[in-house]
N, C-alpha and C positions, 0 to 999 in steps of 0.2 A: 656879637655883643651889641649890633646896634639895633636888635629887636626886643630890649628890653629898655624902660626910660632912663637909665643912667646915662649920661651924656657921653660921650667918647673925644677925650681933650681933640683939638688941631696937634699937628706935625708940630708944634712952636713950644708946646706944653707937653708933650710927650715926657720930652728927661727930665723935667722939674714933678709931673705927676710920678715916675718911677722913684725919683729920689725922696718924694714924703712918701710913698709907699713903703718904702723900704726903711724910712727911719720909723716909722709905723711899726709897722712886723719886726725890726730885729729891736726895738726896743722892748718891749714883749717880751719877745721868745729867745731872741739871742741868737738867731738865723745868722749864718752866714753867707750875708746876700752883697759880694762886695763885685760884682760885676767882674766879675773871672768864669771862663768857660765852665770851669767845674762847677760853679753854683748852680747852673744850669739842671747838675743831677737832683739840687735842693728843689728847686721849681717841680722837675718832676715829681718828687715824694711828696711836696705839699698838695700838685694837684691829685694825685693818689689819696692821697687823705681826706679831703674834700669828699670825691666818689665813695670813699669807704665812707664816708662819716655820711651818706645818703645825703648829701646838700644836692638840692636842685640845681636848676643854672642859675635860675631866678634870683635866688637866697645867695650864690656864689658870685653872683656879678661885679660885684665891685671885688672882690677880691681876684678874680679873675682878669679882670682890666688890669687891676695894682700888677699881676704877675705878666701879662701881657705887655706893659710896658715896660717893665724892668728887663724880660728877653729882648724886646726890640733895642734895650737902653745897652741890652752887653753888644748890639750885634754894633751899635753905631760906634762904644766904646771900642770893642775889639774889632772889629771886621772891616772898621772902615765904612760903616753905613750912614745916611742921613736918615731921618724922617723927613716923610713927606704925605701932604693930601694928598689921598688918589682923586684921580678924577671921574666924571661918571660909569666909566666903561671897566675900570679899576671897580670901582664900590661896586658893580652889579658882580663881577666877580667873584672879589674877596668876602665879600658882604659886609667889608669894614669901608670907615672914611679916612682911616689913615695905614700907614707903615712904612715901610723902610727900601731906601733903594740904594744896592751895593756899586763898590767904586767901579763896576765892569757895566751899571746900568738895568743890572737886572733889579726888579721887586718884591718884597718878600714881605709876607703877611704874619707877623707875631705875633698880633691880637687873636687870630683865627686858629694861629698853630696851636695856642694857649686853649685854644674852646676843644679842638680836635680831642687834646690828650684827654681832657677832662669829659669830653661826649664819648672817646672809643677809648678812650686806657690803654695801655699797653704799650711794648717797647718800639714796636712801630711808630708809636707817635711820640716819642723823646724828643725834648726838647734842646739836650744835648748833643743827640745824633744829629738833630735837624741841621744843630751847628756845626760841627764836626764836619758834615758832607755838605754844605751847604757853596755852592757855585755861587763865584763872583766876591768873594772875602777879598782883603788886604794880602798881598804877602805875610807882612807881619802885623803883631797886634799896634792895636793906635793907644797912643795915652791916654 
């Protein structure tokens, strides 16, 4: 996402960008994007839709970002994650300037997961799965 000019918030705006995105989209369409693992499966059919509907990334980017940060927004919700800036060695990486790092310390990129499903499709790149198997989660969900 960040070689296209949309800006990509700080770690500080991250959940305030996911929550106008999300009162965005479900005012709309009526999504059901209430930050529960399961919504996760919606993330991935809209990014299928996206692909089927021939949007570039270009034409996709902000909507891409909007879903990117709503995943990284269930992981801090559910998972016990923060946001945070990566730092240089992080961004060369991820190729993002931000994301998420779980209560065990590890880092996890939800902007980039967000681009993967929509560059390569398919169940491999679920954004569901990614959570589901994803090392360094909470025990339990966080409120």
């Amino acid at each position: 996402m960040s070689t296209v000019d949309e800006r990509v918030p700080g770690a500080h705006e991250m959940g305030p960008h996911a929550a106008a995105f999300v009162t965005g989209v479900t005012a709309r369409q009526r999504l059901p994007l209430d930050y529960s693992v399961a919504s996760l499966r919606i993330v991935d059919f809209l990014i299928d839709g996206l692909r089927k509907g021939g949007a570039d990334r270009e034409r996709a980017q902000r909507t891409l970002l909007g879903l990117g940060a709503y995943v990284g927004e269930v992981l801090v919700r559910r998972a016990g994650a923060v946001w945070v800036d990566f730092d240089a060695d992080q961004c060369a990486y991820f190729g993002q300037p931000v994301g998420v790092r779980m209560p065990d310390g590890r880092v996890w990129n939800p902007l980039g997961k967000v681009l993967n499903r929509f560059e390569l499709g398919g169940p491999k790149e679920s954004l569901q799965i990614f959570y589901l198997t994803l090392h360094g989660r909470a025990r339990r969900a966080v409120a």
